[in-house]
Structure formats: structure tokens, C-alpha cells
C-alpha positions as CSV (number, residue, x, y, z in Angstrom):
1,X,68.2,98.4,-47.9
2,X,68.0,97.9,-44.5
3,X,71.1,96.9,-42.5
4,X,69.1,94.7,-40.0
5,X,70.8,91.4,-39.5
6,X,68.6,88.7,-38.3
7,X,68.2,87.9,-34.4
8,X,70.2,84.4,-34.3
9,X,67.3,81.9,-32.9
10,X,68.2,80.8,-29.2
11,X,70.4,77.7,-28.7
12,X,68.4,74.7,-27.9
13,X,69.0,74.0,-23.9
14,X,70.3,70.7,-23.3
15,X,69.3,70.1,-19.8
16,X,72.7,68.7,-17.9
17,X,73.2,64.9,-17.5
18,X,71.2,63.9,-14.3
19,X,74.0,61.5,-12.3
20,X,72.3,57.7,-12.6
21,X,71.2,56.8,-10.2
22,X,72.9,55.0,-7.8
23,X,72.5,51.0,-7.2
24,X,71.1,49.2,-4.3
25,X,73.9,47.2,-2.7
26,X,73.1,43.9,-2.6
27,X,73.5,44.1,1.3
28,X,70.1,46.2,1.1
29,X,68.1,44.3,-1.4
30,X,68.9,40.9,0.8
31,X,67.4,42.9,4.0
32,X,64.4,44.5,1.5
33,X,63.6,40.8,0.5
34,X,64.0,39.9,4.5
35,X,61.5,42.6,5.1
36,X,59.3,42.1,2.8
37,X,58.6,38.2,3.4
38,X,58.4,38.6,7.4
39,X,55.4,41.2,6.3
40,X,54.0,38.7,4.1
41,X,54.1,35.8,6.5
42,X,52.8,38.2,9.3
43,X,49.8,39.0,7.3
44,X,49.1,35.5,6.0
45,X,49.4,34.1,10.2
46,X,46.9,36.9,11.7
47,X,43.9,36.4,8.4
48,X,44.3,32.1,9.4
49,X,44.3,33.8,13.6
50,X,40.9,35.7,12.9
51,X,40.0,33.9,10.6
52,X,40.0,30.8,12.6
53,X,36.9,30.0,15.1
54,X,39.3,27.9,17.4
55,X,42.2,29.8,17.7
56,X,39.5,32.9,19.1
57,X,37.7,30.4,21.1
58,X,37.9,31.1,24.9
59,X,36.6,28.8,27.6
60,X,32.9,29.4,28.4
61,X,32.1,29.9,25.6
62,X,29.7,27.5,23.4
63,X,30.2,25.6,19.9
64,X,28.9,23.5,17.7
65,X,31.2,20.8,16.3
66,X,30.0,18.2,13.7
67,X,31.0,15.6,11.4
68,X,33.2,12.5,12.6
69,X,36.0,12.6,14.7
70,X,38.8,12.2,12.1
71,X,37.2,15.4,10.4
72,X,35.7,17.5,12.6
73,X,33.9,20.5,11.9
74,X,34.2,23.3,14.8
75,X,32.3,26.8,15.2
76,X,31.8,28.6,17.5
77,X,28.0,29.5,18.5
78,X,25.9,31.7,20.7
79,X,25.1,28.9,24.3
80,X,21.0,29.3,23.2
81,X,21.7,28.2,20.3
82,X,20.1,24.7,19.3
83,X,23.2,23.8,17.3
84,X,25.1,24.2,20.6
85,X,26.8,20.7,21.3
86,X,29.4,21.8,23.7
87,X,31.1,24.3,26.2
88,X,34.5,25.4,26.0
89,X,36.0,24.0,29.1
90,X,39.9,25.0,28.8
91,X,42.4,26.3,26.0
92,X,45.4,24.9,26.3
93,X,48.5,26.6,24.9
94,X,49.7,23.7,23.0
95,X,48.5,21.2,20.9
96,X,50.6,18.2,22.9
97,X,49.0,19.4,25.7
98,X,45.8,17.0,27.2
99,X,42.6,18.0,28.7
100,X,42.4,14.6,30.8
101,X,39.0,13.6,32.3
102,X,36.2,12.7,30.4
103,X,36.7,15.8,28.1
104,X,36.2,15.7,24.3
105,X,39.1,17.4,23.1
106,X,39.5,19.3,19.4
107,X,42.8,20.3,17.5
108,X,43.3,22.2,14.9
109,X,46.4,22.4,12.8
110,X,46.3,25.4,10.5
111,X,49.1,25.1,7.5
112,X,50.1,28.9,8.4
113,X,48.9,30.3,11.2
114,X,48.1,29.5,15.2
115,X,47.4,25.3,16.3
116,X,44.5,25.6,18.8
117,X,43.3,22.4,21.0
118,X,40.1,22.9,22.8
119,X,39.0,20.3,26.0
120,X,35.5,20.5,25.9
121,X,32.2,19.5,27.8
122,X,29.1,18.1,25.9
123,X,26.1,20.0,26.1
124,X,23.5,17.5,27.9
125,X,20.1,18.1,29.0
126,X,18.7,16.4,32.2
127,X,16.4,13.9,31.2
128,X,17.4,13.7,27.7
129,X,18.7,10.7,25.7
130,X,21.4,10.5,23.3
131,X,23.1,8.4,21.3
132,X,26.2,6.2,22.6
133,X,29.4,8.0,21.6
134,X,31.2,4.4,21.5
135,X,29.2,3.2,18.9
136,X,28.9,6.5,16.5
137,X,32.2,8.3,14.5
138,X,29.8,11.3,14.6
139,X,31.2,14.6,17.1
140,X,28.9,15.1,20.1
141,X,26.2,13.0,21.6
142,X,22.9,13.4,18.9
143,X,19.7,13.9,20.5
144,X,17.4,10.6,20.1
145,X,14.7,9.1,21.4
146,X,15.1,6.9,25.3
147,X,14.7,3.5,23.0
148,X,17.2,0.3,24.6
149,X,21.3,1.4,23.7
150,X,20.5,4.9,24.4
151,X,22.6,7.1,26.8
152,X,20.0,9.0,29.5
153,X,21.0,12.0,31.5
154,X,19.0,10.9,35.0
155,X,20.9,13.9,36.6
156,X,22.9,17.5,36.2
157,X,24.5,19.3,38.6
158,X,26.0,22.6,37.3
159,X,28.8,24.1,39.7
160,X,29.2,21.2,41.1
161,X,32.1,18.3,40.7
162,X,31.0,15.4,42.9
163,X,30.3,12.0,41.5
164,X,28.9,10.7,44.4
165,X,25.5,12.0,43.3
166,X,25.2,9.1,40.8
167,X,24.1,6.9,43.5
168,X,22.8,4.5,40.4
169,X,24.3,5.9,37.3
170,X,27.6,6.5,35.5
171,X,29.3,9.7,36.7
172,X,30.9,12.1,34.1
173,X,32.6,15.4,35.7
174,X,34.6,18.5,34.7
175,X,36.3,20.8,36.6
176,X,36.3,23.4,34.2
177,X,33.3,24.5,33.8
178,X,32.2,22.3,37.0
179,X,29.4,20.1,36.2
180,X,28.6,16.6,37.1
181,X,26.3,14.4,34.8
182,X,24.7,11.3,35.9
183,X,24.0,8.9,33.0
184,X,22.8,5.6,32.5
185,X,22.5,3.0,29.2
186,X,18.8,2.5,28.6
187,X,17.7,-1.2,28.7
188,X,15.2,-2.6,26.4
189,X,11.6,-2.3,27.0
């Protein structure tokens, strides 16, 4: 007979109780929440700024905006460009702000993000006839043919702002970009 006594297995390890964790005051959650939304709304207001052809818009530059004037539809475009309607004359830092003059003016008043108001300067070709502006709801001065009603560009002077070039014609001048466009209403034939 052997006198071996059997190895007693090993005791199980209990790992020691870990300390729970300890809780957020509520000082800290309140200023996580804080945090958190200001990120949030941060993010939301610079996609709507880049996102947004009119809040990037600076003056000189050229767009195209369509549709009527209770809902226009602004973009902004490379100057060649046929769709090219206007210029960007100013960009004023507010939206109660006014461009005065004889400029068209656009604002744009995002739900979250930047308002932008442009002043700008139709895009008018010497020689050219468009139609009336009083009589349309349409943004910009459409192309048409010189037929009695029309509006005809008889003169335009970039760089310069004097309307006493219109000798017989309407003056229309900007000082930002300077131009000076001589028009007159096309009488029936």
C-alpha cells in the first residue's frame, strides 16, 4: 500500500471585488450635454455655410438666379457662362442691410446656419433686348427679341458711373462694380 495521499486540487481564485465604478455628478453630465449640443449645432451651421452658394458668394463674382422673385433660385456661376444673369456687386453683413440704387438684391434665410443678402447687377449686353422687369415675376431681365415693350441696352459703359451718357435713354448705374447702362422701351414698329 502506498502511503501517498492525494495533492488537494488548487482553490479556485476569486479575483477581488473591482470598486464600481464611480458616478458622473450630475454637474458633469449637464456640461457633457452642453458640450455635446454646441458640437452638434457647430456642425449643423458650417454643412448650411458651405453648403450654401450665397453665404460663399463674394462681390465680382457672377450667378445665375431664376425663378420669381418670391422664390428665387440663386447659384453661383463661372462670368462666361450663358446662364450668367448677374454680378455680385456687394455683400452686406446683414440681411436688414439695403443695397440702394437700382440694384436687385437677394436674401437668403437659412433655418440653421449664416442669412446672406446679395445687391446685385444684371448682366446686360449692349445692343441687346430684354424683357421689362415691371411686367414679369421672373428673376433677371430674359433675353428676347427688340419687338414694341421690350427693354434695349443702346449703351454700356464698364468702369464708369456717369449717367449723363444717356443723352436719350434711361440711365441705370452701380458703383460697385461701376457700370452705367443706357436703356430705352422699344416702341412699336
Amino acid at each position: 500500500m502506498s502511503t501517498d495521499t492525494p495533492t488537494p486540487a488548487p482553490a479556485p481564485h476569486v479575483p477581488a471585488e473591482e470598486p464600481a465604478p464611480k458616478k458622473k455628478s450630475i454637474g458633469v453630465k449637464i456640461l457633457s450635454y452642453i458640450v455635446g449640443a454646441i458640437v452638434v449645432a457647430g456642425l449643423v451651421y458650417g454643412f448650411n455655410y458651405f453648403s450654401s452658394d450665397a453665404a460663399q458668394a463674394k462681390a465680382g463674382e457672377c450667378a445665375s438666379v431664376t425663378g420669381t422673385t418670391t422664390k428665387p433660385d440663386f447659384k453661383v456661376v463661372d462670368c462666361g457662362a450663358a446662364e450668367a444673369n448677374y454680378t455680385i456687386g456687394k455683400v452686406l453683413g446683414s440681411t436688414t442691410e439695403k443695397c440702394g440704387g437700382a440694384y436687385d438684391e437677394y436674401t437668403e434665410t437659412a433655418r440653421k446656419g449664416p442669412d446672406s443678402k446679395l445687391c446685385l447687377v444684371p448682366n446686360l449686353v449692349e445692343g441687346a433686348c430684354y424683357e421689362d422687369p415691371t411686367t414679369s415675376k421672373a428673376m433677371g431681365m430674359a433675353k428676347t427679341e427688340c419687338k414694341a415693350g421690350a427693354i434695349k441696352v443702346v449703351k454700356k459703359a464698364d468702369g464708369v458711373v456717369d449717367e449723363k451718357l444717356c443723352t436719350d435713354s434711361s440711365p441705370l448705374s452701380y458703383t460697385e462694380p461701376k457700370l452705367t447702362l443706357c436703356l430705352t422701351q422699344v416702341e412699336s414698329s
